[in-house]
Backbone bond lengths (Angstrom), bond angles and torsions (degrees), N, CA, C in turn:
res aa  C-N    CA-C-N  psi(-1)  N-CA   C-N-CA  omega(-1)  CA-C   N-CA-C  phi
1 X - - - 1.438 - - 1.518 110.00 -
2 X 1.452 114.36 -46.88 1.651 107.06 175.21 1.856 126.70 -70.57
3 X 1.577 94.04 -15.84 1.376 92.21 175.75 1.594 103.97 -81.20
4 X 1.693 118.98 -26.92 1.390 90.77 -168.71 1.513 115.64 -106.02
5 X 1.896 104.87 15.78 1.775 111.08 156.85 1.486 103.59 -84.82
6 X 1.284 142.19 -33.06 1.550 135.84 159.65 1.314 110.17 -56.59
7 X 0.908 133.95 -69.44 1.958 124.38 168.24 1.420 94.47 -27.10
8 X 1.187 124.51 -86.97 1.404 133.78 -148.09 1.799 85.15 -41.37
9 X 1.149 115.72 -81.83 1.459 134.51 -157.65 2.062 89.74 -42.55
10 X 0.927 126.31 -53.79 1.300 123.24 170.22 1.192 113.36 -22.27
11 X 1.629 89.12 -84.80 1.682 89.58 -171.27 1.871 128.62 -42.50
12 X 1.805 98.51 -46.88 1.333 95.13 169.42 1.140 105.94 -44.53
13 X 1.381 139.47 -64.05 1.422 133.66 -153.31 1.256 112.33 -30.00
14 X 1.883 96.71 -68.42 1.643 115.00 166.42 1.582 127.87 -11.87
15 X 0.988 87.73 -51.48 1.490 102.47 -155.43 2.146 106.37 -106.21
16 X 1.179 100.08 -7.09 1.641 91.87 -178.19 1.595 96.07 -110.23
17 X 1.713 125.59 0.56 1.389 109.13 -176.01 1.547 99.87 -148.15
18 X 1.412 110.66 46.19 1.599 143.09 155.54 0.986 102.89 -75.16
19 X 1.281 132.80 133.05 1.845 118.54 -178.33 1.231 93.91 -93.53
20 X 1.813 127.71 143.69 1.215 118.79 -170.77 1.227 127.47 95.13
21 X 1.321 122.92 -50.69 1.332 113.19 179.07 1.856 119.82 -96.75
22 X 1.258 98.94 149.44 1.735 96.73 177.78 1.451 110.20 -78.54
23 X 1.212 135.87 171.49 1.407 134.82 177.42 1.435 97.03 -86.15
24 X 1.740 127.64 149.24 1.032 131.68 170.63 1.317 136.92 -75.63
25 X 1.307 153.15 80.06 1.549 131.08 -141.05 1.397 116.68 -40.79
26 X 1.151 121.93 -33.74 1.333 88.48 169.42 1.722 147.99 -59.52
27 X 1.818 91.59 -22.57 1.064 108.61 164.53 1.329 132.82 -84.57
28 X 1.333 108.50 -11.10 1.655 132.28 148.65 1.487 116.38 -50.05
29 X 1.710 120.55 -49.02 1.053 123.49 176.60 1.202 136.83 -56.38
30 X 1.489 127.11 -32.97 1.053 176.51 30.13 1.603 94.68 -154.10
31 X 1.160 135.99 57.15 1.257 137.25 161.01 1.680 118.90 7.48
32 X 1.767 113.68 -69.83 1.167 116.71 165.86 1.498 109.44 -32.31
33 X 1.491 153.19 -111.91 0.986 147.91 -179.82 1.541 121.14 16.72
34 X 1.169 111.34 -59.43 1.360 104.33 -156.47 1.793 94.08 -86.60
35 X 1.340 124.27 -31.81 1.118 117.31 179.72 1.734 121.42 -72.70
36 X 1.466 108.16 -37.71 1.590 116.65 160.51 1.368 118.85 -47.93
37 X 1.414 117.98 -26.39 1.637 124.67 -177.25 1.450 110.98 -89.81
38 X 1.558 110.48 -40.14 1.733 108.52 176.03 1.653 106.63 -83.26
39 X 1.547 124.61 -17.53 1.585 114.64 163.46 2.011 100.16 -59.04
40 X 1.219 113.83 -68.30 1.368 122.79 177.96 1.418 118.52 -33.26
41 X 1.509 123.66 -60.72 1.490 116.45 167.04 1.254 134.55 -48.37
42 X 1.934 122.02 -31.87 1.061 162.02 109.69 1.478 110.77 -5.63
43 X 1.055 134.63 -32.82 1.847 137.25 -169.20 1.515 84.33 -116.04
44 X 0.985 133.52 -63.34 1.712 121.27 -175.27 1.413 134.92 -63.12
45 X 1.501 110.28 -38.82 0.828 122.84 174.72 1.901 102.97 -59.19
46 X 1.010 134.07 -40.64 1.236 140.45 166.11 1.547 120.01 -38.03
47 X 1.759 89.81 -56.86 1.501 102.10 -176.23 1.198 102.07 -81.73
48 X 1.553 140.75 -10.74 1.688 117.77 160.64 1.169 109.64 -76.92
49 X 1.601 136.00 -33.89 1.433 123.24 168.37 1.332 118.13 -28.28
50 X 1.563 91.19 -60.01 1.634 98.47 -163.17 1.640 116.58 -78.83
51 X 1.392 122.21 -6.77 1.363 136.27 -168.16 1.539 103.62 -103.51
52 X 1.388 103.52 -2.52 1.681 108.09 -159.07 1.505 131.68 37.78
53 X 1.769 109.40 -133.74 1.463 115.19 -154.71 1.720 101.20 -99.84
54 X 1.577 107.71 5.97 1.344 101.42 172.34 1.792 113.68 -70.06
55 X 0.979 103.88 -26.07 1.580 125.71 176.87 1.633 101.65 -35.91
56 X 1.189 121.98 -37.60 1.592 99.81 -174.73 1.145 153.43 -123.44
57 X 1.738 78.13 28.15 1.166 99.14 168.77 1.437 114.36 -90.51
58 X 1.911 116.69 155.90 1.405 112.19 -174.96 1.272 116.93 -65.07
59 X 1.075 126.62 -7.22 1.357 107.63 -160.92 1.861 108.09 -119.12
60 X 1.214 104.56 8.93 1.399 117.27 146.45 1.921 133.48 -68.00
61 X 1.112 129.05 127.78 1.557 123.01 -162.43 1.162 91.01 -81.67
62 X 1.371 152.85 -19.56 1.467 135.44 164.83 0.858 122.13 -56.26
63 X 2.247 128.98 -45.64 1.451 131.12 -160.06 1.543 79.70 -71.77
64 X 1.574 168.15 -51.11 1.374 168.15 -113.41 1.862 91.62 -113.22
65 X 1.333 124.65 -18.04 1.280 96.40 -159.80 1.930 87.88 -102.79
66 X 1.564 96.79 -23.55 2.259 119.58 163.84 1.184 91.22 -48.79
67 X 1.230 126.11 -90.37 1.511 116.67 -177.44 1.339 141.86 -14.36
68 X 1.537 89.84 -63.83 1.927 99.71 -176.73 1.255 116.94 -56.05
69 X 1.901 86.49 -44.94 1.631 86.00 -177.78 1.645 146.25 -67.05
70 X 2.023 102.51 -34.52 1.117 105.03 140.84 1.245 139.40 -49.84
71 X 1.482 121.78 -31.19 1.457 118.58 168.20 1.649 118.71 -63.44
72 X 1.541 114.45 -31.51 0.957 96.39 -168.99 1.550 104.45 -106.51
73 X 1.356 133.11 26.24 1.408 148.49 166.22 1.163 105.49 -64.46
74 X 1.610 121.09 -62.22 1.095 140.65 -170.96 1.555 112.36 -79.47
75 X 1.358 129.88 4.49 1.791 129.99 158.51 1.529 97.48 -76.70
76 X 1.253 93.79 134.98 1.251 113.58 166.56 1.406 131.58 -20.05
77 X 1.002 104.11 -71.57 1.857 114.80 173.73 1.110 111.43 -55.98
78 X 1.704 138.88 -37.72 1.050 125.00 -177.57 1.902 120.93 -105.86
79 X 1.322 109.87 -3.62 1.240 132.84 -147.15 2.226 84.47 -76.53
80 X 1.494 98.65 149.01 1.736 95.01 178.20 1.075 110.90 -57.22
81 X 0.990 146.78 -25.84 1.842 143.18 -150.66 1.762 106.10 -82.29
82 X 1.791 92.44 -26.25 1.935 99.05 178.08 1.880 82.11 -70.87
83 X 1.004 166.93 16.15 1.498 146.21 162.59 1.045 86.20 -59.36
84 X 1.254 119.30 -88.21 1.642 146.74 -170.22 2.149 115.62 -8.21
85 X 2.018 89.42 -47.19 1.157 102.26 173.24 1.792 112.92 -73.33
86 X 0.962 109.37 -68.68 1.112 122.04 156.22 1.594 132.27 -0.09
87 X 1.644 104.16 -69.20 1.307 132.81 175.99 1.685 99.69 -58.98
88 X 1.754 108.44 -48.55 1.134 97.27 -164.54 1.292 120.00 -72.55
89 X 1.335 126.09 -39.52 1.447 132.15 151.67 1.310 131.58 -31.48
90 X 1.309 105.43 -18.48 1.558 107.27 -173.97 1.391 93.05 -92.99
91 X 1.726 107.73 -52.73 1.897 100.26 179.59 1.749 115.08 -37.15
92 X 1.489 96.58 -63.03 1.320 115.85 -170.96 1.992 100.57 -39.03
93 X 0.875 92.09 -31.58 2.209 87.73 -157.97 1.511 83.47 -81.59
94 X 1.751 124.82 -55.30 1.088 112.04 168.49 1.913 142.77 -18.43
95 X 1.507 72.38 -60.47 1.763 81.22 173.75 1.238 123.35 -71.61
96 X 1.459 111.86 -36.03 1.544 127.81 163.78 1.837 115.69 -31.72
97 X 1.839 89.35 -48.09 1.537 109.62 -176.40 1.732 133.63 -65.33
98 X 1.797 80.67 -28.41 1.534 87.92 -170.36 1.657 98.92 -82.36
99 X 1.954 90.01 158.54 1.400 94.94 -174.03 1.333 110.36 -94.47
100 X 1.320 143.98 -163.50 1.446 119.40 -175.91 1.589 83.35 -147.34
101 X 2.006 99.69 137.87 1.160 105.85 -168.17 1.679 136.93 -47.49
């Protein structure tokens, strides 16, 4: 997950301090994000199964890592609903791509 929010964050780099060029929406979108966060919810959610009901209490470092992560599910950039954006951009470039018979 951190190698492919550093890729992601790369490429933006690339591409927002190119002199000349605009950033691409897709690379605006930042795709990586939202998928690094649902692998992550996906890896914890596991490890509270398996860690059980000690999990919720505060003063456990797991219920803090439940937290963050729901908090930060739901920011914008990474939150599920950017799929949607995401997805659509990819159609969109798609169609852009295809050649027409």
């Amino acid at each position: 997950m951190r190698a492919t929010i550093y890729a992601g964050i790369a490429r933006l780099d690339d591409e927002i301090f190119t002199p000349g060029v605009a950033p691409s929406p897709r690379a605006l979108a930042r795709g990586d994000a939202p998928f690094a966060t649902e692998l992550a919810r996906r890896v914890l959610d596991i490890c509270v199964d398996l860690y059980g009901s000690k999990t919720i209490y505060d003063v456990n470092p797991l219920e803090q890592l439940v937290r963050d992560l729901v908090g930060l599910s739901v920011h914008l950039s990474t939150s599920r609903a950017m799929w949607a954006r995401v997805g659509q951009l990819v159609l969109d470039e798609h169609s852009e791509n295809r050649e027409e018979p």
